[in-house]
C-alpha positions as CSV (number, residue, x, y, z in Angstrom):
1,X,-5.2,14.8,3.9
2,X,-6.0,10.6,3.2
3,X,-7.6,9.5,6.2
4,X,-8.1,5.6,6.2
5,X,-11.4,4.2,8.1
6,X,-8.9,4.1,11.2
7,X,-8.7,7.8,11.2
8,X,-5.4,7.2,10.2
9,X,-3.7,10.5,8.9
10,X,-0.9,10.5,6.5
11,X,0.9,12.2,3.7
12,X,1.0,10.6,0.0
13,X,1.0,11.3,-3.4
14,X,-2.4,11.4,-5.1
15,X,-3.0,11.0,-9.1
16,X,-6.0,10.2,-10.9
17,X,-6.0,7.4,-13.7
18,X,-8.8,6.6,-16.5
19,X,-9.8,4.4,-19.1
20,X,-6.7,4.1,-20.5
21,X,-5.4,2.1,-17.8
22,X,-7.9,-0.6,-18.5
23,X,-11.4,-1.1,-17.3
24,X,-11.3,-4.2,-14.5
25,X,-10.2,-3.5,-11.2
26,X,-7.9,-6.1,-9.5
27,X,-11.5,-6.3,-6.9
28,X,-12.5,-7.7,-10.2
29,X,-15.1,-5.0,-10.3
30,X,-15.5,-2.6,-13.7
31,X,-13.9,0.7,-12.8
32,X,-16.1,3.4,-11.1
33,X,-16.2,7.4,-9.9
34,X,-15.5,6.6,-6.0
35,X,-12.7,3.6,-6.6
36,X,-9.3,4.3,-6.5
37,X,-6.0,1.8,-6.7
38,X,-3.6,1.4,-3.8
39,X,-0.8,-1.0,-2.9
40,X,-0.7,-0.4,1.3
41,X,-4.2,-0.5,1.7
42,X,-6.7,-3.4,1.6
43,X,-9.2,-3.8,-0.9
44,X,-12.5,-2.3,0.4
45,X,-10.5,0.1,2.7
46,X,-12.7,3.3,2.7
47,X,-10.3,6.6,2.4
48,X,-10.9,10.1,2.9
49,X,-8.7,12.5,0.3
50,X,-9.7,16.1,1.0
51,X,-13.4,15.4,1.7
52,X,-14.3,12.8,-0.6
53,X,-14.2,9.3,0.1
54,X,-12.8,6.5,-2.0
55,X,-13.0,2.5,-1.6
56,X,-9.7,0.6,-2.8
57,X,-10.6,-1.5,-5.1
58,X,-7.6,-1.5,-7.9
59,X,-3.8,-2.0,-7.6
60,X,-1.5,0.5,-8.6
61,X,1.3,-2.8,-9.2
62,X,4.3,-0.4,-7.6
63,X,4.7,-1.5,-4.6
64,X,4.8,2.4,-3.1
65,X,3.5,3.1,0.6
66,X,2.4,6.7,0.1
67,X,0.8,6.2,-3.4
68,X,-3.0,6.4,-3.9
69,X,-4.2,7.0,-7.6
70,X,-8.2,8.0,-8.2
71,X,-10.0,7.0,-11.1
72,X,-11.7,9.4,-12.5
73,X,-13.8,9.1,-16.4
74,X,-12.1,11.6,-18.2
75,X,-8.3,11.4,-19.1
76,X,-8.7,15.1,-19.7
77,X,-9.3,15.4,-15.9
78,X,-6.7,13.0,-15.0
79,X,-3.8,15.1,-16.5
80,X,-6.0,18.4,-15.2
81,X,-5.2,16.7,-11.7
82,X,-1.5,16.2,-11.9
83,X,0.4,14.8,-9.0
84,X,-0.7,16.5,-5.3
85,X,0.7,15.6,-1.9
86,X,-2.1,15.5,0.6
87,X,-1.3,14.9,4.3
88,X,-1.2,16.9,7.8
């Protein structure tokens, strides 16, 4: 489940991206365990996947409104993860 700060609950697709994707966020901060990119969300939005919480603080440049990508600091893990739908 992604639960926003509004206790918003929704269904999206979750993936994890690393340091091949670069390693500045569009916050302008270096990319970190607990950031993850979003395009429906504002930066700094606190979100909830599954028990762990995430701030937005990177772009995902798709334009999708059910899309949240994770960064995580292994590629390995990132293709581990695949694609998972979270929601109700």
């Amino acid at each position: 489940m992604c639960m926003a700060t509004t206790s918003m609950a929704m269904t999206c697709k979750v993936t994890e991206y690393s340091w091949e994707s670069g390693t500045v966020t569009a916050s302008g901060e270096s990319v970190h365990l607990g950031g993850c990119a979003c395009d429906f969300l504002p930066l700094g939005t606190q979100i909830t996947i599954n028990g762990n919480t995430y701030v937005v603080n990177d772009r995902i440049g798709s334009g999708e409104s059910d899309h949240i990508d994770v960064w995580t600091d292994s590629t390995e893990k990132a293709l581990d993860w695949g694609d998972i739908v979270t929601g109700k």
